[in-house]
C-alpha positions as CSV (number, residue, x, y, z in Angstrom):
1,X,-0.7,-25.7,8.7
2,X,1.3,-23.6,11.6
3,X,3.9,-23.8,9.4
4,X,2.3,-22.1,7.0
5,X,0.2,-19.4,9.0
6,X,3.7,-18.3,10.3
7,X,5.1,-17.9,6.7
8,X,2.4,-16.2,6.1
9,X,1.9,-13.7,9.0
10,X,5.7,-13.2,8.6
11,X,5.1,-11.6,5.1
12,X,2.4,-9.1,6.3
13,X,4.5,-8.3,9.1
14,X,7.2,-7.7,7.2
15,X,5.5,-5.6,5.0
16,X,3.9,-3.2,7.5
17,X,7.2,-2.7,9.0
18,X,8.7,-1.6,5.6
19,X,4.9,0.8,4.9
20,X,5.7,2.2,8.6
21,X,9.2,2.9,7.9
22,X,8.5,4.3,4.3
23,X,6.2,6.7,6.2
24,X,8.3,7.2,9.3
25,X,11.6,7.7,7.0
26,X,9.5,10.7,5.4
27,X,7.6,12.0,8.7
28,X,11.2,12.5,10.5
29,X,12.4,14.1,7.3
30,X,9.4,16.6,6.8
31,X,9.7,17.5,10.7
32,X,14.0,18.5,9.9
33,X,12.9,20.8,6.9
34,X,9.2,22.1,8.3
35,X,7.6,20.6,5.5
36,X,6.6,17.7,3.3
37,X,9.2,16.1,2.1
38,X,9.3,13.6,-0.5
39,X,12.5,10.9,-0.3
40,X,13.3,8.5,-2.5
41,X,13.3,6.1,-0.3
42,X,9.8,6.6,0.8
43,X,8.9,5.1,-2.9
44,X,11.9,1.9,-2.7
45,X,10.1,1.0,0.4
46,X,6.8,1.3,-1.0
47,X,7.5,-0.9,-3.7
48,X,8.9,-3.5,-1.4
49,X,6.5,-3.6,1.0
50,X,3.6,-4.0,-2.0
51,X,5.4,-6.8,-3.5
52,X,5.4,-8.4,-0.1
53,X,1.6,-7.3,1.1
54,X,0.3,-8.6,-2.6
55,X,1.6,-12.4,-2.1
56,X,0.3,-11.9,1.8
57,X,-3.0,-10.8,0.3
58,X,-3.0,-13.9,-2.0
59,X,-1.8,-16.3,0.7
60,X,-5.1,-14.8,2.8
61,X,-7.6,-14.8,0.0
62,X,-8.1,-11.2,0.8
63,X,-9.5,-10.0,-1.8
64,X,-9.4,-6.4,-0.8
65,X,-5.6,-6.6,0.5
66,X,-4.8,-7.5,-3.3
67,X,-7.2,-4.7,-4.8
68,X,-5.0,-2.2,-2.9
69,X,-1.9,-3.6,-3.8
70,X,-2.7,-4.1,-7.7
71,X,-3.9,-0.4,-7.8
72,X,-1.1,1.8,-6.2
73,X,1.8,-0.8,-7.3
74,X,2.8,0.9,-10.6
75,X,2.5,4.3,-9.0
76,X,5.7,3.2,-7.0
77,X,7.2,2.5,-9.5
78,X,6.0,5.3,-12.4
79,X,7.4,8.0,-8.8
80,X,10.9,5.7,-8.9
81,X,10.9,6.8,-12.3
82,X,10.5,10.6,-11.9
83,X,13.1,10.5,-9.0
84,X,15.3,8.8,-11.3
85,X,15.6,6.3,-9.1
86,X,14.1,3.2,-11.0
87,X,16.8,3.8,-13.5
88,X,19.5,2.5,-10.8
89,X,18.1,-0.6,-10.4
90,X,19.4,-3.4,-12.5
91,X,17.5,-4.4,-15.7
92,X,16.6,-8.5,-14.8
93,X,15.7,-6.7,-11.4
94,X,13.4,-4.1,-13.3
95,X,11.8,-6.3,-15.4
96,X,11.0,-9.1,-12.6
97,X,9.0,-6.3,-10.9
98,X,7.5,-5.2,-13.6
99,X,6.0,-8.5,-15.1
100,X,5.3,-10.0,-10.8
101,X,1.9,-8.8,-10.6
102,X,1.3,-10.6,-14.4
103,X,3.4,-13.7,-12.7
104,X,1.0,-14.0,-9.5
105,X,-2.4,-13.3,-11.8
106,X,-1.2,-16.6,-14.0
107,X,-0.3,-18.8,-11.2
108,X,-3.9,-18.0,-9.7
109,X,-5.2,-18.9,-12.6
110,X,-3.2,-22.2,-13.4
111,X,-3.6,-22.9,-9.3
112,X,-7.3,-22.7,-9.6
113,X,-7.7,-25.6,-12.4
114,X,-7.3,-23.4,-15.3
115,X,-10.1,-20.9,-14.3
116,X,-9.7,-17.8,-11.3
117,X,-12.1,-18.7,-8.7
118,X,-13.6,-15.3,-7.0
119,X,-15.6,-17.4,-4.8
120,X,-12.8,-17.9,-2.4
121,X,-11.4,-14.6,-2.8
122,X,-14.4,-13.1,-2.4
123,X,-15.8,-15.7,0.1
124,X,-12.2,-14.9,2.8
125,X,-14.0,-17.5,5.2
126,X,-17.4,-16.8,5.5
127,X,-16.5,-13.1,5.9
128,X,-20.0,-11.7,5.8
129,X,-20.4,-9.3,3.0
130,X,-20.9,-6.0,4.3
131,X,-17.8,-5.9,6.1
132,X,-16.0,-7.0,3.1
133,X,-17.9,-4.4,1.4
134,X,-16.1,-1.9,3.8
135,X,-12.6,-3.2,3.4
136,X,-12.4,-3.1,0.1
137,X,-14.1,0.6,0.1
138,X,-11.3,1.6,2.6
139,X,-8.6,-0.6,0.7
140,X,-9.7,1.7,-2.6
141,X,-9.8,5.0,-1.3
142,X,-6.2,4.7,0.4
143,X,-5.1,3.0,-2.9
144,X,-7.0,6.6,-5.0
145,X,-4.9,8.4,-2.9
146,X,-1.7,7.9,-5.2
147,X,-3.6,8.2,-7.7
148,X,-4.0,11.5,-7.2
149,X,-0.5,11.6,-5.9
150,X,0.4,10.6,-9.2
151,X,-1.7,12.4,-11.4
152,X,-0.5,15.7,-9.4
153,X,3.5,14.7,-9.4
154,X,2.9,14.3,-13.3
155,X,1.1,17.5,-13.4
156,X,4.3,18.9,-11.8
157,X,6.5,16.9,-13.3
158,X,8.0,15.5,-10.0
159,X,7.2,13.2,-7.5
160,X,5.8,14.6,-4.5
161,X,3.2,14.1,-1.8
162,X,0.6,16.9,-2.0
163,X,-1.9,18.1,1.3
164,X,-4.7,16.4,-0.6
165,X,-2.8,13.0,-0.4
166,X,-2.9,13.3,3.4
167,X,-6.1,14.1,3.5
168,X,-7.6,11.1,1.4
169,X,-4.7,9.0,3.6
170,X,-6.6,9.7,6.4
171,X,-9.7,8.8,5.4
172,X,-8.6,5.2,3.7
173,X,-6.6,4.6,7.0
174,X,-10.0,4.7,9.6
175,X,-12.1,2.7,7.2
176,X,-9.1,0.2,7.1
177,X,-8.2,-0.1,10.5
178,X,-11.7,-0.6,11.8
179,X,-12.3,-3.6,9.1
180,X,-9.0,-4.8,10.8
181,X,-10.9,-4.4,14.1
182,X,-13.5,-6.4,13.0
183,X,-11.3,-9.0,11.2
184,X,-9.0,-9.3,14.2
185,X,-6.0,-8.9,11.8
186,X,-2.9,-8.0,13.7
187,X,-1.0,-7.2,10.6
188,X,-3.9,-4.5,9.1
189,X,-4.3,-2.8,12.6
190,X,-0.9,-2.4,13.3
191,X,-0.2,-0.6,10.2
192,X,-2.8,1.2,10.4
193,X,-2.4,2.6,13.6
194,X,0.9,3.8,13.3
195,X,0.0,5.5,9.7
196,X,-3.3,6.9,11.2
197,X,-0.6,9.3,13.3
198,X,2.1,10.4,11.1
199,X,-1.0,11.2,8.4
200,X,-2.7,13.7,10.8
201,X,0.7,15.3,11.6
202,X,1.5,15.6,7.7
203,X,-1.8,17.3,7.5
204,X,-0.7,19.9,10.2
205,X,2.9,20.3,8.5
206,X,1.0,20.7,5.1
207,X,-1.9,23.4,6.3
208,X,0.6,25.2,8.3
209,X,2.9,25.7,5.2
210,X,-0.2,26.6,3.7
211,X,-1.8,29.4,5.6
212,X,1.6,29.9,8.0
């Protein structure tokens, strides 16, 4: 059981250090030019770090680690795509990613004795509801926020990272990193944390391009 609790925390680690990075890569980058910039390889370590925060999510039975993940996971890759970045990876590589989130849905399913049981994700060890409730509220609203990062870079027809992005950034980031307060979740607070920063600073960079 250590054994696997260290696998496990391993993964989200891992992951949060790739989301921090992804977010530090672009902070350091937007702070050179005096304004948000978008680099590709804020969205190649996106991608990674989902891949790895989706099976840490299914490892957990957190079910509102997974809604996040299975939301914004596409929109990584659909930004790759407008970069022209996607089209660098190799083919088996491409479609391995593309079909994972398909892969891990069927395995649940076969793991489960041929039916999904949302008891136990939505149970997480006796994780009273309300809080849950919360997590997965903050988990969807940081998740909407490519969304709208997407809908707006398809709008203009290249992938960037609008005010609005921050804004909604910020928002998801509290409500997450008090339900990993409240969970005790090393990995969620950490990431968290760290984000919470660099997102109000991106809001400062964006307002001041706005209004100078």
């Amino acid at each position: 059981m250590m054994t696997n609790d260290i696998i496990t925390y391993t993964i989200g680690f891992t992951s949060q250090i790739l989301f921090s990075a992804r977010t530090l890569v672009q902070w350091i980058k937007s702070e050179r030019a005096k304004k948000i910039i978008t680099p590709e390889l804020f969205w190649k370590l996106s991608l990674t770090a989902s891949f790895l925060l989706f099976i840490y999510g299914l490892l957990k039975h957190d079910f509102a680690i997974m809604l996040g993940q299975a939301i914004t996971y596409f929109i990584y890759i659909r930004n790759m795509q407008l970069q022209g970045s996607w089209a660098k990876i190799r083919k088996i590589i491409r479609y391995f990613l593309v079909v994972f989130p398909f892969i891990t849905i069927i395995l649940l399913f076969l793991s489960s004795g041929n039916y999904v049981n949302f008891n136990i994700l939505f149970r997480n060890n006796n994780l009273p509801l309300m809080p849950l409730i919360w997590g997965s509220t903050g988990q969807v609203i940081f998740s909407l926020r490519f969304v709208y990062q997407w809908i707006y870079s398809e709008k203009k027809k290249i992938s960037t990272l609008p005010l609005g992005f921050w804004k909604i950034s910020l928002i998801g980031s509290f409500i997450i990193l008090t339900y990993g307060i409240f969970r005790r979740d090393p990995v969620l607070i950490t990431g968290q944390f760290f984000g919470f920063i660099i997102y109000s600073r991106n809001i400062l960079l964006g307002m001041r391009r706005i209004y100078g």
